[in-house]
C-alpha positions as CSV (number, residue, x, y, z in Angstrom):
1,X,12.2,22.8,9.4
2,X,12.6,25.9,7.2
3,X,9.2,27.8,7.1
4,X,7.2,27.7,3.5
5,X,4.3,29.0,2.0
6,X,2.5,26.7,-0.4
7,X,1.2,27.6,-3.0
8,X,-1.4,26.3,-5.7
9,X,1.8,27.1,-8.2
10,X,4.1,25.4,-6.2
11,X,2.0,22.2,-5.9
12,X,1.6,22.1,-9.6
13,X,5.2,22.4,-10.0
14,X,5.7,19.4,-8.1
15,X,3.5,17.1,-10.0
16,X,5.0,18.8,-13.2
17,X,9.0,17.6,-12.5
18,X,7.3,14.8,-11.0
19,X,6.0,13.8,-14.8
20,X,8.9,14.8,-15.8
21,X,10.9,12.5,-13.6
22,X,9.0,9.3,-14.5
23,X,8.5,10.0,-18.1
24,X,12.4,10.9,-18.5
25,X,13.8,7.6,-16.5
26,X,11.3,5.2,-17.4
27,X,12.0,6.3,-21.1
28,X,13.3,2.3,-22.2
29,X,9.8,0.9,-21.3
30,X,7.8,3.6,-23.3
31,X,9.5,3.7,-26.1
32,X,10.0,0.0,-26.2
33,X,6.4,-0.5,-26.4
34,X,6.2,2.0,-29.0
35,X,8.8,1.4,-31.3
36,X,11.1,-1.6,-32.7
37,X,14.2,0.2,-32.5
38,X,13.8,2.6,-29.8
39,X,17.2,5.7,-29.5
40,X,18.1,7.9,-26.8
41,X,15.2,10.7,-26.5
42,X,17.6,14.0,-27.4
43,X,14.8,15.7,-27.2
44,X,14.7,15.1,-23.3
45,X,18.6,15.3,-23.1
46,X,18.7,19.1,-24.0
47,X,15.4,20.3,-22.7
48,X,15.4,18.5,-19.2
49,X,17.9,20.4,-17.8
50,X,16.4,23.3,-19.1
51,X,12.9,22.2,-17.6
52,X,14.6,21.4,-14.4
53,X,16.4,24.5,-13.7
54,X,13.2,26.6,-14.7
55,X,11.1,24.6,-11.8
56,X,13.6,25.3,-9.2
57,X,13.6,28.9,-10.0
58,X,9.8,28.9,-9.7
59,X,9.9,27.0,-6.5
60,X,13.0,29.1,-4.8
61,X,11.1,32.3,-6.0
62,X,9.8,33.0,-2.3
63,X,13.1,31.7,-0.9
64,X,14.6,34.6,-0.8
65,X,15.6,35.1,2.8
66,X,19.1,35.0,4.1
67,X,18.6,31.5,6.0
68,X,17.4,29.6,2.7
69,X,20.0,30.9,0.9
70,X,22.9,29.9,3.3
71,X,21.7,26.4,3.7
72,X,21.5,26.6,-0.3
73,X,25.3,27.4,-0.3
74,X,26.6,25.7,2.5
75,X,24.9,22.4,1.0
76,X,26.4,23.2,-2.3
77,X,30.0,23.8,-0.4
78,X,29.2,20.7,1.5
79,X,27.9,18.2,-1.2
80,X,31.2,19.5,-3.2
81,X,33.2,18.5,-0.9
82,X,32.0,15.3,0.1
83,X,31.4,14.2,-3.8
84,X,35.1,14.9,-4.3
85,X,36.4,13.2,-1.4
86,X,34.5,10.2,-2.5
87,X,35.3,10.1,-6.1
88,X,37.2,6.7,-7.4
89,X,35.7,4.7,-4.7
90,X,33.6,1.6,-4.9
91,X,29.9,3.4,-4.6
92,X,30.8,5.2,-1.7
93,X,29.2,8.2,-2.7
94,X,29.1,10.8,0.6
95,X,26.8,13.3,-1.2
96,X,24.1,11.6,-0.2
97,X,24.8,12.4,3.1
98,X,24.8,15.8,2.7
99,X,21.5,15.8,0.8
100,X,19.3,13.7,2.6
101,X,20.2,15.9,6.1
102,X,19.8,18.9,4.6
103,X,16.8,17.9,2.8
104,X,15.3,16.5,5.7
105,X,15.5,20.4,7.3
106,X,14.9,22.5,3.9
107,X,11.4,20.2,2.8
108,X,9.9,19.2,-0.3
109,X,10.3,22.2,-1.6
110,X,13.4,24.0,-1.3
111,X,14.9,20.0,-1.0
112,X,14.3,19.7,-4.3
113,X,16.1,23.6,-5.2
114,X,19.6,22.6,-2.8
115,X,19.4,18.9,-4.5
116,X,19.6,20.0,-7.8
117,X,21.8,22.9,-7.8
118,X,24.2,20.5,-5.3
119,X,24.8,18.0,-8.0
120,X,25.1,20.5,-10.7
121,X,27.6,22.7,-9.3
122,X,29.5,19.0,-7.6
123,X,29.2,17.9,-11.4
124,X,31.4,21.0,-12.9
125,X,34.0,21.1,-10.1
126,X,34.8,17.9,-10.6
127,X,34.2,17.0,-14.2
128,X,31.2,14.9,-13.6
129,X,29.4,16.2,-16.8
130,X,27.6,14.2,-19.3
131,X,24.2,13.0,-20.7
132,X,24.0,11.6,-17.5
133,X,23.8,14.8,-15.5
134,X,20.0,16.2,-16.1
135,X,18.7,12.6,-15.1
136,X,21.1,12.9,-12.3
137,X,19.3,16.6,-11.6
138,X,16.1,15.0,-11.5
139,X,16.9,12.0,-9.0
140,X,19.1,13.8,-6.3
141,X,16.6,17.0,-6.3
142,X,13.9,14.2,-5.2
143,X,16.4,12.4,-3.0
144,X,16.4,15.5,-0.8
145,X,12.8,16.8,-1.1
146,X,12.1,12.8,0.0
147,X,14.1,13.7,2.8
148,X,12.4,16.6,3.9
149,X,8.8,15.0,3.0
150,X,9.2,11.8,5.3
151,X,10.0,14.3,7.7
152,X,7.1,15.9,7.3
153,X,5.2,13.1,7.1
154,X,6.1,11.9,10.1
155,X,6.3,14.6,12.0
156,X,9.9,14.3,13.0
157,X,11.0,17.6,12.3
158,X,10.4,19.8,15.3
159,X,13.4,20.4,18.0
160,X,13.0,20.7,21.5
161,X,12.7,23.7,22.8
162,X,16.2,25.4,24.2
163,X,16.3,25.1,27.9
164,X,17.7,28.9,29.8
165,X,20.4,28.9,31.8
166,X,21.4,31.8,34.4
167,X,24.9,32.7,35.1
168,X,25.7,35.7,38.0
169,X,22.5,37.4,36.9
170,X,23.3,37.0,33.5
171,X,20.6,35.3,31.3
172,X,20.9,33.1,28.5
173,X,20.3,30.6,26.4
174,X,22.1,26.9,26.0
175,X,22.2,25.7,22.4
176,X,21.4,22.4,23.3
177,X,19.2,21.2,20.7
178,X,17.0,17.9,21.8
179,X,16.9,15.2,18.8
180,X,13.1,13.4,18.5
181,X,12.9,9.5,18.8
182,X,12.9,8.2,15.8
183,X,15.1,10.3,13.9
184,X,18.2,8.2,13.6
185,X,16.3,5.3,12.2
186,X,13.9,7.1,10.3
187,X,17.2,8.2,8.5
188,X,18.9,5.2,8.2
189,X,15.8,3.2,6.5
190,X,15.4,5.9,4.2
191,X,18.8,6.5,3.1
192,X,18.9,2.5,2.4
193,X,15.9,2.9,0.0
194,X,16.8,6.0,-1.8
195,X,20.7,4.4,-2.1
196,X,18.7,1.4,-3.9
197,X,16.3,3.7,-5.9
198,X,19.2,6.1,-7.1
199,X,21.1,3.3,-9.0
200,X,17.9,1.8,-10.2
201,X,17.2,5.2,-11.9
202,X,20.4,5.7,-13.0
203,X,20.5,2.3,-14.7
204,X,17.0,2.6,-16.2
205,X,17.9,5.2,-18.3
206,X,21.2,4.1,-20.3
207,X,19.8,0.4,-20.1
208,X,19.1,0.2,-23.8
209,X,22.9,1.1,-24.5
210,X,24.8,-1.1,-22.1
211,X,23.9,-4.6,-22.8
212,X,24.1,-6.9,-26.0
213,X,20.4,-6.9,-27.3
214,X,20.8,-10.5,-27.7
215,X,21.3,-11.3,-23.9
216,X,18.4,-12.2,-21.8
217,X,18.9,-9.0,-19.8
218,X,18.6,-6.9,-22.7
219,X,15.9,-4.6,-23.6
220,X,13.3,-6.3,-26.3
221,X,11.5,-3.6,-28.7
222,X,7.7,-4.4,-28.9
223,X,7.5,-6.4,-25.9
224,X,5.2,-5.4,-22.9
225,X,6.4,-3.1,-20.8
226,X,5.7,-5.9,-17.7
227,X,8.1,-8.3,-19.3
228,X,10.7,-5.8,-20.0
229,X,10.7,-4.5,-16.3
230,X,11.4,-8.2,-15.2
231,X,14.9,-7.8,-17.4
232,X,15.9,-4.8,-16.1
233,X,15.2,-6.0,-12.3
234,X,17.6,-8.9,-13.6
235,X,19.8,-6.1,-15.3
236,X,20.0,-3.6,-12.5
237,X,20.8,-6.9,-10.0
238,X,23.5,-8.2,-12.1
239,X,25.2,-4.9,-12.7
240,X,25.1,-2.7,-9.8
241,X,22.3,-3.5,-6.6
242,X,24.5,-6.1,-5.6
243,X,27.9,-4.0,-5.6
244,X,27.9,-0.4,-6.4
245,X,24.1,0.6,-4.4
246,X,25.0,-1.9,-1.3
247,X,27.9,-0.1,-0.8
248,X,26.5,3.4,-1.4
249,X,23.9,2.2,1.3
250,X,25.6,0.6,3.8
251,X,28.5,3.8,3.7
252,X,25.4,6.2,3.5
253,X,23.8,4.5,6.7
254,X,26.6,3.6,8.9
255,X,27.4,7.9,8.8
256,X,23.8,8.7,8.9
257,X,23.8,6.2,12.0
258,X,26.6,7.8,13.7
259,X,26.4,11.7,13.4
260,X,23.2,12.0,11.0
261,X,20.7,13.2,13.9
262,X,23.5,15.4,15.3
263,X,23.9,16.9,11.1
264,X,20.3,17.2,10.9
265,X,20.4,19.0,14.3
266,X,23.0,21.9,13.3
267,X,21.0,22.3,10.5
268,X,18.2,22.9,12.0
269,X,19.5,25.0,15.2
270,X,21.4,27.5,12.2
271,X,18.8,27.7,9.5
272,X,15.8,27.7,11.2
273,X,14.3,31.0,12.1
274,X,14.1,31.3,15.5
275,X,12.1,33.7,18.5
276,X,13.0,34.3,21.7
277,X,10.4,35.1,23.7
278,X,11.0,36.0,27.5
279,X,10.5,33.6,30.2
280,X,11.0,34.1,33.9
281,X,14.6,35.9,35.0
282,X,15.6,34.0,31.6
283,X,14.8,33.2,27.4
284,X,13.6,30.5,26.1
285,X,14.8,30.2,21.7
286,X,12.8,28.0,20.1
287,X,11.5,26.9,16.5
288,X,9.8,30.2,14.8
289,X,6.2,28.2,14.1
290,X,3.3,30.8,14.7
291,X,3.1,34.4,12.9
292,X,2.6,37.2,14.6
293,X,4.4,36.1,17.9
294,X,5.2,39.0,20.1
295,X,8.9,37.5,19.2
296,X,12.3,38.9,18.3
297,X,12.9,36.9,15.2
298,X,16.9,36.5,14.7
């Protein structure tokens, strides 16, 4: 996991776009409780993406460091890619892949910098741009700070140490990176949930729009918010948890399953800063952790 300093700032950021986040996708059960004939907040479409890119600059301020800023761009490269590959198919959508790995090295914070400027530079290259892009800011910038938070949380996150090796008197070191128990399935479950939780988000907010208001999915001005959640979780099953977020899932975990540890891994072993300190006729490279090691940091 990529070293961080926290901040006060950097905590108040957080709970900032994470206002932002709820007020901005949950818009159809405010306003519907508000109004009779509740529109599309403009106000929100032009200044979210504005509010969004201003956080990440605030929270990638102290990011500046070579190794941030190549697993910025290579998860930009690689979330391209794998958005492009994927495009036309039935909810396969591969950039999740990509996110939640790298997310799960970068943490909360800089998860949240690589997730949004992923999906914005995936949107222009290919031509995913629309209203639906800042919302889409907002969810994948949380999809990889998630990432990088349950790793935190649960503390699978640190690499075996590098074992040394000796060949005719020469030392080294073995880039053999160990993988913690747990990792694979603490990636799988979590890719499920956020699969579900993306298209839940993504169908909360254009709800309104979709639907004939006089269907009993459809969103009813002046009701309670409780009763108009129960037609969306009708809605959002009817339109797309059955079809388009199974699939995203099931695609999502059956790569995470396979080669998500060893993703997460290469990650880690490239973009984490490492020391190697001496040890016997050998080295030993491990995880940079403590400050002030007597260390050559590379």
């Amino acid at each position: 996991m990529i070293s961080q300093r926290t901040t006060v700032l950097d905590v108040l950021i957080v709970v900032f776009l994470a206002g932002i986040t709820v007020g901005s996708l949950l818009w159809p059960l405010i306003a519907s409780t508000t109004s009779t004939s509740p529109t599309v907040p403009w106000v929100v479409l032009v200044f979210l993406p504005l509010l969004t890119l201003a956080a990440a600059t605030l929270l990638a301020r102290t990011l500046v460091h070579p190794r941030p800023l190549a697993l910025i761009a290579v998860t930009v490269v690689a979330g391209t890619a794998a958005r492009f590959l994927s495009m036309g198919t039935f909810g396969v959508e591969l950039i999740f892949f990509i996110l939640i790995t790298a997310g799960w090295v970068a943490g909360v914070r800089m998860g949240f910098v690589l997730g949004v400027v992923t999906i914005v530079v995936s949107a222009v290259v290919t031509g995913g741009l629309g209203p639906w892009l800042p919302f889409q800011m907002l969810a994948c910038g949380w999809v990889a700070a998630g990432a990088g938070a349950v790793a935190h949380v649960t503390g699978i996150r640190r690499w075996a140490h590098q074992a040394p090796i000796q060949a005719t008197g020469i030392s080294g070191t073995r880039h053999g990176w160990a993988v913690p128990r747990g990792t694979r399935l603490a990636l799988v479950v979590y890719t499920v949930i956020v699969a579900y939780l993306f298209g839940a988000a993504m169908n909360m907010w254009l709800w309104p729009w979709t639907i004939d208001p006089s269907s009993r999915l459809a969103l009813i001005p002046g009701e309670p918010a409780a009763t108009n959640l129960v037609r969306f979780f009708r809605y959002t099953l009817a339109t797309s948890t059955l079809t388009w977020d199974t699939v995203r899932a099931i695609a999502n975990a059956m790569l995470m399953a396979s080669i998500g540890p060893a993703m997460v891994a290469t990650f880690s072993r490239h973009f984490t800063p490492r020391s190697t300190l001496p040890l016997g006729d050998g080295t030993r490279t491990r995880p940079l952790t403590a400050r002030g090691e007597a260390a050559t940091r590379h």
